[in-house]
N, C-alpha and C positions, 0 to 999 in steps of 0.2 A: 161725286158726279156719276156716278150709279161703278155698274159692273165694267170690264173693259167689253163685253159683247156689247153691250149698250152704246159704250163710248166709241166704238168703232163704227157700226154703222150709223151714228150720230155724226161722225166726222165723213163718213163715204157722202152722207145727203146733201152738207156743206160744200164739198171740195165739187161732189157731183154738177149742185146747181149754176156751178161757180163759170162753167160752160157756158151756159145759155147767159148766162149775166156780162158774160168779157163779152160774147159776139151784141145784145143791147146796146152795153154802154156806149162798143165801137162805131157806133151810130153816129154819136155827139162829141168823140174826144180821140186824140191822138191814141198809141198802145202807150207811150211816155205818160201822157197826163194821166190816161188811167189808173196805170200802177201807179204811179204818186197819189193818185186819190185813194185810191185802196189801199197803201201802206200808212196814207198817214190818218184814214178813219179807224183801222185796225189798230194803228196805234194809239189813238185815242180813249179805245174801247181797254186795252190793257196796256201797257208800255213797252228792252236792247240785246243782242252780241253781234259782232263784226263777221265771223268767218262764217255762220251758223246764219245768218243777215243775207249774205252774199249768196252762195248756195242755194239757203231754202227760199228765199222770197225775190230776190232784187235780180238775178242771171236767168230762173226761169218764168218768172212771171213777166219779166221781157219777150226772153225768147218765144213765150207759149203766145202774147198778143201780137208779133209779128208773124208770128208762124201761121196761125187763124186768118191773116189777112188775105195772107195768099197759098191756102190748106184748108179741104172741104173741114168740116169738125168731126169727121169721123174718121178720118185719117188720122187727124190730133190725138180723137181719144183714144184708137190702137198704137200710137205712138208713147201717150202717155202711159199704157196699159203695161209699156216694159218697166217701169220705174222698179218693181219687184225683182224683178230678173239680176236688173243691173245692179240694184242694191246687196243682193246677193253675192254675186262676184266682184264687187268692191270691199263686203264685208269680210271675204273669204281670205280677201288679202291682209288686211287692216284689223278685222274683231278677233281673235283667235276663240273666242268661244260661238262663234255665231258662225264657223267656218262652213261649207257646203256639204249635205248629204244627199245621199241618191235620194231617198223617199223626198227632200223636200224639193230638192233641182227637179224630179218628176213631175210634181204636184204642181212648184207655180208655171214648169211650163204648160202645161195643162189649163192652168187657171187663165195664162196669156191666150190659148189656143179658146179658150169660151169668150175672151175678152172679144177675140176678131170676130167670131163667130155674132156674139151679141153686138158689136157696133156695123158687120159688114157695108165694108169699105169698100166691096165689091159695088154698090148702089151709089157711093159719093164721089166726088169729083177729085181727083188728087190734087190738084193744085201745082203751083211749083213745087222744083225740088228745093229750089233754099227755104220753105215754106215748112219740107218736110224736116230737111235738117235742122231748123231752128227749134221744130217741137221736138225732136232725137236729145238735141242739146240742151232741153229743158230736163225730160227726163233724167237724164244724166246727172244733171245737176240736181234734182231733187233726191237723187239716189246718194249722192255724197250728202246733202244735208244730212239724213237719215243717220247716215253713218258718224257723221261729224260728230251729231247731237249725243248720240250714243259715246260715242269715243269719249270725248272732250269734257260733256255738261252733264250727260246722266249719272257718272261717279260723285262727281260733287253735290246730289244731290238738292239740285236746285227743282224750285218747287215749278209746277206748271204753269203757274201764274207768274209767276217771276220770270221765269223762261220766255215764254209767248212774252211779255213787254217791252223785257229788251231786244228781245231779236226785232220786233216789229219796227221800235224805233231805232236800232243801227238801220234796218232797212230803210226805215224814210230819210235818216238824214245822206244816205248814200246815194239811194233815189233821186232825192232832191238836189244833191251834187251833180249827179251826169243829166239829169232831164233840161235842163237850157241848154244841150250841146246835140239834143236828138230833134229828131221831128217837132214841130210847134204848129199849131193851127187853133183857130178862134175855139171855144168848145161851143157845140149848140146841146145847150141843156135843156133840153125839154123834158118832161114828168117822165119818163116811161125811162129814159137813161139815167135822171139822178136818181131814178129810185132804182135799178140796177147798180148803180155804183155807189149806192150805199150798202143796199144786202149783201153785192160782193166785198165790200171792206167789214163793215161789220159782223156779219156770221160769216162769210167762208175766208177771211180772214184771221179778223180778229177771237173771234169764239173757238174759230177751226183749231188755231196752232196752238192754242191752249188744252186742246186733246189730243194735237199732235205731240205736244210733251209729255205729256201723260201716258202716253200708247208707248211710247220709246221707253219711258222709264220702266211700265212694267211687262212689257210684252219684247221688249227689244228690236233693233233697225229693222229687221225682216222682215219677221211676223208684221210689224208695224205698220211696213210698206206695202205689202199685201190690202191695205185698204183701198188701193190703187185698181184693183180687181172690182171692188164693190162701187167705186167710184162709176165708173162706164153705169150700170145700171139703174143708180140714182140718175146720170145726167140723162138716160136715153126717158124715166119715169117725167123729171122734170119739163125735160123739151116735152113730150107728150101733154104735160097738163099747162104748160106755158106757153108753147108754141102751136101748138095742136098738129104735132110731129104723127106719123100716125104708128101703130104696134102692128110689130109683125111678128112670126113664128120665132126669127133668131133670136130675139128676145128674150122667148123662154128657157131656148133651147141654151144658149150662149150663158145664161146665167145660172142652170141647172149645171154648164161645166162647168162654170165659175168657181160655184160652192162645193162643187167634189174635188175638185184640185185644190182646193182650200183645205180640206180635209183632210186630204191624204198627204198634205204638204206637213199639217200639224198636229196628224197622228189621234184626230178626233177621237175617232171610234174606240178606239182604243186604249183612250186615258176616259172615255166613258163608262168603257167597260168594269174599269178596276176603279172607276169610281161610286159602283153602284153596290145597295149596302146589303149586308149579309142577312139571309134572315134569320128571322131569331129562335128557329128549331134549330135551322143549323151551328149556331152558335150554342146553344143550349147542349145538343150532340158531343161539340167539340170540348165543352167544360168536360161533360159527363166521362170523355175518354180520356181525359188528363190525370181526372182523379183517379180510373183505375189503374195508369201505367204505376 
């Protein structure tokens, strides 16, 4: 499914769009019937785990479509923007090889501080606070999934297809258990919602978690989480060409800190450095002084 550079900002555009699609669908359906529409198309598109279920899909994509309801979306998405943070100092506890370093603790806080920068939140309306704590607690929760997947599923290496299926469907059948006990209202389905709450279950669902396993497995929780950074930048691109949102200066500014804190979180420059190839005088040199020692 190409390189993980690819696969990662492949998954940022998913998870990105997936904003502007929860606030459509909210148009015509409960947040409960939503996420049950969107767990069980996503699970359609590939098919189970329970702990890994709860976590990454069913605690926060509750909490994120209440949160929305009464939470401008750019408060959400600098909420959502700590999911790196907190995965980090979850990891620290829990992965002992993924434990915290200064260079990377620098970095994503850096990459958080481009995150506010690029969504300023300063211009959106805060909303409630239980609005804002329900997106806090989404975060959260998406920061233990990370961790979980890693801990628990990444050793057994289970494949990412596999992974993305079942977790999708423990999520809907768990979904579907608590959703007659939440909110209920008629849904109005009209074109513009169903076809929002199919994108969102089918690509930033169903296709997403199937990179989101894949990212885990070879990049590990962190690094992984970090796509949470690029995520603001695709949702702020998409509202732009969907909503006709309009672009401002923090945009550039906010995503240029983005990908330096990104970089200096993972030591870019630097594994580029000594990845680039010798050339072949110099190598020629180095026989030549071998042979005379």
């Amino acid at each position: 499914m190409g390189p993980p550079r690819a696969r990662f900002l492949l998954l940022a555009t998913l998870w990105g769009s997936s904003f502007t699609l929860i606030k459509v669908s909210l148009e015509g359906l409960t947040p409960s019937q939503l996420e049950l529409s969107r767990l069980f198309m996503g699970a359609l598109l590939w098919g189970h785990y329970a702990g890994a279920a709860l976590f990454g899909n069913v605690i926060p994509f509750l909490l994120l479509s209440y949160g929305e309801k009464t939470t401008g979306a750019g408060i959400a998405g600098v909420l959502i923007g700590g999911t790196p943070l907190l995965t980090l100092t979850v990891a620290t506890l829990v992965l002992p090889e993924e434990r915290a370093t200064a260079r990377k603790a620098v970095g994503l806080v850096a990459g958080f501080a481009g995150v506010v920068i690029l969504i300023g939140p300063w211009s959106d309306r805060l909303g409630s606070a239980g609005g804002q704590l329900a997106c806090l607690g989404a975060a959260l929760s998406y920061a233990v999934g990370f961790v979980y997947v890693r801990r628990f599923l990444s050793p057994r290496g289970v494949k990412p297809l596999a992974g993305a299926a079942s977790q999708l469907v423990a999520a809907t059948v768990i979904q579907g258990a608590v959703t007659p006990f939440l909110e209920w209202d008629t849904p109005a389905l009209t074109g513009r919602v169903t076809a929002a709450v199919v994108a969102l279950g089918v690509l930033s669902t169903g296709l997403a978690y199937i990179l989101y396993f894949r990212l885990i497995n070879d990049l590990g929780a962190v690094t992984a989480s970090a796509v949470n950074y690029v995520v603001p930048v695709a949702a702020v691109i998409v509202g732009v060409l969907v909503l006709d949102e309009p672009v401002t200066w923090n945009l550039v500014v906010g995503g240029l800190v983005v990908l330096i804190g990104m970089g200096y979180a993972e030591n870019r420059v630097r594994s580029a450095q000594k990845k680039l190839p010798v050339p072949a005088a110099e190598v020629s040199e180095g026989v030549q002084a071998g042979k005379t020692r």
